[in-house]
TIKEKOL-988776 format. One record per residue: z, y, x of N, C-alpha, C in turn; residue in one letter; residue number from 1. Coordinates in nm, 4 decimals, decimal comma. Layout:
N
PT        n.z        n.y        n.x       ca.z       ca.y       ca.x        c.z        c.y        c.x   type   seq
PT          Z          Y          X          Z          Y          X          Z          Y          X      a   NUM
...
***
This chain:
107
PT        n.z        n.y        n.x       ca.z       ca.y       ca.x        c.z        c.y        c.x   type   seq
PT     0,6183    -0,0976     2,5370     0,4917    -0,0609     2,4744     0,5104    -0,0521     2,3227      x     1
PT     0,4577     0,0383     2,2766     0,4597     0,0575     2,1465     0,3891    -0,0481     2,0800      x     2
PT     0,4280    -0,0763     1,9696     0,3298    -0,1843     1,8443     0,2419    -0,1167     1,7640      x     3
PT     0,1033    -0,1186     1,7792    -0,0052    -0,0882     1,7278    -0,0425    -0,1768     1,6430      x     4
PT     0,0020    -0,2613     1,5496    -0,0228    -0,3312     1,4219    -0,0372    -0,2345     1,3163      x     5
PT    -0,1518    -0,2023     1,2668    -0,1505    -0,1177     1,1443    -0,0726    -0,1748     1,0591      x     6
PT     0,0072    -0,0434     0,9769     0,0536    -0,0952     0,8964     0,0152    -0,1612     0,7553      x     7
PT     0,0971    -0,2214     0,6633     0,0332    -0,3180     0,5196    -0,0679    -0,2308     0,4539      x     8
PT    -0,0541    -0,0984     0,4250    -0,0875    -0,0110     0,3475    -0,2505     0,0482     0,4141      x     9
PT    -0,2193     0,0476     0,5488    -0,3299     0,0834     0,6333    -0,4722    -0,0623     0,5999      x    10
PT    -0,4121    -0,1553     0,6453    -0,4588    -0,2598     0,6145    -0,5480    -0,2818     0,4643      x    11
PT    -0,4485    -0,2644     0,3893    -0,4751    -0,2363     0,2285    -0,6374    -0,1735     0,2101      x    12
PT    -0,6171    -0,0285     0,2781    -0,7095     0,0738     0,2642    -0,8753     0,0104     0,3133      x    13
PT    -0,8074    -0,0713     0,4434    -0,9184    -0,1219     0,5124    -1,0428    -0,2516     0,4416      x    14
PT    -0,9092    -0,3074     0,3877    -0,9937    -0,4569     0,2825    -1,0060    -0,3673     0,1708      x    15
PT    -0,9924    -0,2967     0,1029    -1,0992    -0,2581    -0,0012    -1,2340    -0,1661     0,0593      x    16
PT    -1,2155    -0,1157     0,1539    -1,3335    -0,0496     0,2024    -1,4300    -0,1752     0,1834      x    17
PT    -1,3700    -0,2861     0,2597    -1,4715    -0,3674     0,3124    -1,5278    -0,4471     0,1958      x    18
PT    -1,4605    -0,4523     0,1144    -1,4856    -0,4390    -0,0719    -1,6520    -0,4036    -0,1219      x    19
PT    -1,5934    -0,2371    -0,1011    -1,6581    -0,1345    -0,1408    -1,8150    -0,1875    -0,0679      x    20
PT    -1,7984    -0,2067     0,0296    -1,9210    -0,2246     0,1757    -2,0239    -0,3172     0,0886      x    21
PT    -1,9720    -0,4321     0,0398    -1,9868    -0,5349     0,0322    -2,0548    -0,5230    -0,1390      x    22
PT    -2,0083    -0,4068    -0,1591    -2,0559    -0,3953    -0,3346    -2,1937    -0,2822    -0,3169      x    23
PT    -2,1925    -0,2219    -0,1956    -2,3181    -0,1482    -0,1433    -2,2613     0,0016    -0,2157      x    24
PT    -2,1601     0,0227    -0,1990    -2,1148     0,1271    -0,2379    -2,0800     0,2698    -0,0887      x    25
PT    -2,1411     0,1455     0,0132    -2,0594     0,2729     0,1466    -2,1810     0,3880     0,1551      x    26
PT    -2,3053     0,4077     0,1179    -2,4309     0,5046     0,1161    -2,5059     0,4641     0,2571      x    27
PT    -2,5954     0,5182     0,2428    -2,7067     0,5362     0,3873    -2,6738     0,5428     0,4811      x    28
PT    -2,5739     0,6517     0,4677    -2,5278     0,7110     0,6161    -2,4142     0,6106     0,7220      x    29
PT    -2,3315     0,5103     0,6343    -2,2658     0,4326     0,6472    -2,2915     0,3577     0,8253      x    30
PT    -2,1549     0,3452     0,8761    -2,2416     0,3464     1,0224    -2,1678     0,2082     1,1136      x    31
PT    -2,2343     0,1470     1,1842    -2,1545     0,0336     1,2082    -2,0192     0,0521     1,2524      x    32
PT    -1,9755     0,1699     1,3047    -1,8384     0,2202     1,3714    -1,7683     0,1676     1,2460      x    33
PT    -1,8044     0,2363     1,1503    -1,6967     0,2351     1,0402    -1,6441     0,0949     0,9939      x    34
PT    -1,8008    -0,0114     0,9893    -1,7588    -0,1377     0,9448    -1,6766    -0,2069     1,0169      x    35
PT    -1,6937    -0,1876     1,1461    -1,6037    -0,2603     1,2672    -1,4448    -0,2526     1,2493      x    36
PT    -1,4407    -0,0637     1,2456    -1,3079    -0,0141     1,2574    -1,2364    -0,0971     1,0707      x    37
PT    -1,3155    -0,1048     0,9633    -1,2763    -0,1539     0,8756    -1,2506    -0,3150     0,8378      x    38
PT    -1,3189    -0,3927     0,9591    -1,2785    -0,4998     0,9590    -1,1454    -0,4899     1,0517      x    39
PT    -1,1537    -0,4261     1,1873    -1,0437    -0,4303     1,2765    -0,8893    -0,3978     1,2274      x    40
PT    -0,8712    -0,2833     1,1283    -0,7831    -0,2724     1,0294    -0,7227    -0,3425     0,9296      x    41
PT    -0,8371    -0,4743     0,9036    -0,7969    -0,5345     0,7724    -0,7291    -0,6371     0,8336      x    42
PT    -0,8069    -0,6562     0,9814    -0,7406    -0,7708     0,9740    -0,5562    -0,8102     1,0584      x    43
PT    -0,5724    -0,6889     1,0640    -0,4053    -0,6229     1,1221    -0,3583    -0,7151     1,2536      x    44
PT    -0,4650    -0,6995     1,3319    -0,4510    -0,7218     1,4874    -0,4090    -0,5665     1,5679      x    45
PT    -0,3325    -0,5543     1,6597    -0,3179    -0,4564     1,7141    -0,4307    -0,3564     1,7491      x    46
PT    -0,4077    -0,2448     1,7448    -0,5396    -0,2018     1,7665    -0,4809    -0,0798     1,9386      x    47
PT    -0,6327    -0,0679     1,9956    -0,6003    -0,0058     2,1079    -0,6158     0,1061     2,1122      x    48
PT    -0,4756     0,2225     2,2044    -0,4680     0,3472     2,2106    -0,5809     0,4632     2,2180      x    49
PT    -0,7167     0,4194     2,2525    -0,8340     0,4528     2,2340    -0,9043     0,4624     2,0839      x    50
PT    -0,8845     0,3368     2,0404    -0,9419     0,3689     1,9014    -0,8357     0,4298     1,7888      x    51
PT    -0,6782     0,4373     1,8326    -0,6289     0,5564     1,7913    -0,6633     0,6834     1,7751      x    52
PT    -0,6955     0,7133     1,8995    -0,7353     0,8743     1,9440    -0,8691     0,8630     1,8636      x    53
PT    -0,9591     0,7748     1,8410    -1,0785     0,7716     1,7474    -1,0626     0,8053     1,6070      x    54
PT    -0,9493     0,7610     1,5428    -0,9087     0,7710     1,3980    -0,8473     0,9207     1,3394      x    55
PT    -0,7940     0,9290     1,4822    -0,7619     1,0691     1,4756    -0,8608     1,1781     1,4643      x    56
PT    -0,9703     1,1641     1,5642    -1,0669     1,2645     1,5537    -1,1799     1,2012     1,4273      x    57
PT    -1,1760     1,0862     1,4002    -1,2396     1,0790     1,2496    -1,2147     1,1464     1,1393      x    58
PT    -1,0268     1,1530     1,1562    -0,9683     1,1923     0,9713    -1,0059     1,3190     1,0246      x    59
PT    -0,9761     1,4124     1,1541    -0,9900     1,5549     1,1925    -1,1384     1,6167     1,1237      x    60
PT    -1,2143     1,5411     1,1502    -1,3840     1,5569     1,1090    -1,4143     1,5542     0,9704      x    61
PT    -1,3381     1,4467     0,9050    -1,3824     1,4437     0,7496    -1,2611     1,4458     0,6551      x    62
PT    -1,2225     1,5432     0,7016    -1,1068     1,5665     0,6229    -1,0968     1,6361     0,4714      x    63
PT    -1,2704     1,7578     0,4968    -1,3244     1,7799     0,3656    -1,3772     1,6945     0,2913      x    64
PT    -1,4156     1,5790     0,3371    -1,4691     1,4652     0,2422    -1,3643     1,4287     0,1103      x    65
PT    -1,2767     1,4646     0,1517    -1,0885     1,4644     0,0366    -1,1611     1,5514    -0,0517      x    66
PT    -1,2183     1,6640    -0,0375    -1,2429     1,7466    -0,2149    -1,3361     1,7017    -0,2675      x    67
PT    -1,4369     1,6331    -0,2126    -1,5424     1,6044    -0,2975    -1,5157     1,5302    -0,4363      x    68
PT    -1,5712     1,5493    -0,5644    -1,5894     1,4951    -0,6741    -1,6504     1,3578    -0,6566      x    69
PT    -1,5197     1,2641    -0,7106    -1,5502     1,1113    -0,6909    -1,4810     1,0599    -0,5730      x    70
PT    -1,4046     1,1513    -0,4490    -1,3042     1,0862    -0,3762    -1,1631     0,9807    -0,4472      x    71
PT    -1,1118     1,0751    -0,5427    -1,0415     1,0117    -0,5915    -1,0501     0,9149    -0,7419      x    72
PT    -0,9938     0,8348    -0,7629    -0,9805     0,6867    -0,8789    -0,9892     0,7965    -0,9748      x    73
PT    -1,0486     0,7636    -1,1100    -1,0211     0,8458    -1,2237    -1,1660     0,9622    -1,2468      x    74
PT    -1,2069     0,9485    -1,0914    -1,3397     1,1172    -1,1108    -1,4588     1,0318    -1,0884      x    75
PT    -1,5774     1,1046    -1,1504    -1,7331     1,0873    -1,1574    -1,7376     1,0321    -1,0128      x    76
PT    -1,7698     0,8865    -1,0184    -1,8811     0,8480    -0,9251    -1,8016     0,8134    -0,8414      x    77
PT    -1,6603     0,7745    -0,8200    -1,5698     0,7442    -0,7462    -1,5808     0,5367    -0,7573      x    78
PT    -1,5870     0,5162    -0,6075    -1,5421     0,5527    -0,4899    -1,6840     0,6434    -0,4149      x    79
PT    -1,6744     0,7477    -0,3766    -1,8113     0,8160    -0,2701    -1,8169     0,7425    -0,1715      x    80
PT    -1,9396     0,7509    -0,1364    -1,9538     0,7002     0,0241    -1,8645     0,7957     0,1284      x    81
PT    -1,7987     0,8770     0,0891    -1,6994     0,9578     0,2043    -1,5754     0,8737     0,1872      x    82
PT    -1,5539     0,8193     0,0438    -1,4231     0,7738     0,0399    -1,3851     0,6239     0,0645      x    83
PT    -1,5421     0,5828     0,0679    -1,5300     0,4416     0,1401    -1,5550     0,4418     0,2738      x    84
PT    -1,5869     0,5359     0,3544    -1,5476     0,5292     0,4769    -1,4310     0,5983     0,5146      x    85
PT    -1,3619     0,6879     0,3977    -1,2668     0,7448     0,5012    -1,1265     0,6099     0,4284      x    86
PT    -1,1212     0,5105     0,3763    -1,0519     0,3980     0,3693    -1,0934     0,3232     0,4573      x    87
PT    -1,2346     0,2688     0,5050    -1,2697     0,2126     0,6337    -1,1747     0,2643     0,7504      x    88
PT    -1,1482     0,3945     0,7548    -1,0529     0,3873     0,8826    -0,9246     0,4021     0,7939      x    89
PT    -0,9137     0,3200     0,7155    -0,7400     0,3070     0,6747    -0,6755     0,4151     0,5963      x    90
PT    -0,7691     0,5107     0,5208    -0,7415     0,5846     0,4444    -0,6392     0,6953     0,4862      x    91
PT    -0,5751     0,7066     0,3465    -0,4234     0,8211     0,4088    -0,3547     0,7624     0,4838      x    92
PT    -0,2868     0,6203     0,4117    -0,1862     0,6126     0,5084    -0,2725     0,5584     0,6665      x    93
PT    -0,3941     0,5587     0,7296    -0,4259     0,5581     0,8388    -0,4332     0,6986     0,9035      x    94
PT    -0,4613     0,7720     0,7778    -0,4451     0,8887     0,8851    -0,2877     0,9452     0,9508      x    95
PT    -0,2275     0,8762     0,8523    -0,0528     0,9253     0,8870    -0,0508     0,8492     0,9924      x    96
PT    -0,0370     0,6869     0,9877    -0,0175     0,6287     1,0978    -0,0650     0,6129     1,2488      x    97
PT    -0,2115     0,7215     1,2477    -0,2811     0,7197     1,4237    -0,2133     0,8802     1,4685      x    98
PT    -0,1248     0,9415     1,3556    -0,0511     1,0713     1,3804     0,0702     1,0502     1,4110      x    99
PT     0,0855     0,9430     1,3752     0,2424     0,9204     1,4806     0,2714     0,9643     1,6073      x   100
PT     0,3551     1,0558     1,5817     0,3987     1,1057     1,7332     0,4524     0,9926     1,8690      x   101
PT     0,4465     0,8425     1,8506     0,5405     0,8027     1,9333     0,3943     0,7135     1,9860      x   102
PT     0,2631     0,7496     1,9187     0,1135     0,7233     1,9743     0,0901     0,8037     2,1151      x   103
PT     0,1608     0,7995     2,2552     0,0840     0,9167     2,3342     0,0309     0,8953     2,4414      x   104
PT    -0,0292     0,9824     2,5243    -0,1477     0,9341     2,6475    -0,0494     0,8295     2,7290      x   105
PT     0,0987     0,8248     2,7978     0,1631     0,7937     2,8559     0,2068     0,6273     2,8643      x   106
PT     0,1485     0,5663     2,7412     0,1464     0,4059     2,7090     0,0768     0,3390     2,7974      x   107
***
């Protein structure tokens, strides 16, 4: 069986979301999925091949949330509520890591 321990970096992404949460920075729309999946990340327990395939079709969905003004450190109004949830699911390096090819239905 493969090891589903997010990795440090994934993790990383996840405790500042939960940061961010906590500073009332995630917006309105902010949804309990996200807080869950951002505690479940931080706290770098294995996570299951299901809520893989979830992270995947999350980053797939808000993947334009990346251009908005204020996604990134340095721009107006940063962190957005897109960019504190899309670190809730573990940011970039979460999106690299639920794209791992060696993630597949067959586990």
């Amino acid at each position: 069986m493969t090891d589903r321990t997010p990795p440090q970096d994934v993790q990383k992404a996840a405790q500042r979301a939960l940061a961010w949460i906590d500073e009332g920075r995630a917006g309105k729309g902010f949804t309990d999925t996200g807080r869950h999946r951002a505690q479940q990340l931080a706290e770098g327990a294995s996570v299951p091949l299901e809520d893989i395939h979830k992270m995947r079709q999350y980053f797939a969905r808000h993947a334009v949330d990346r251009d908005t003004e204020g996604f990134l450190q340095g721009q107006d109004g940063f962190p957005t509520p897109g960019r504190v949830a899309w670190d809730a699911w573990g940011g970039d390096p979460g999106r690299t890591w639920a794209h791992r090819e060696k993630f597949d239905e067959t586990e």
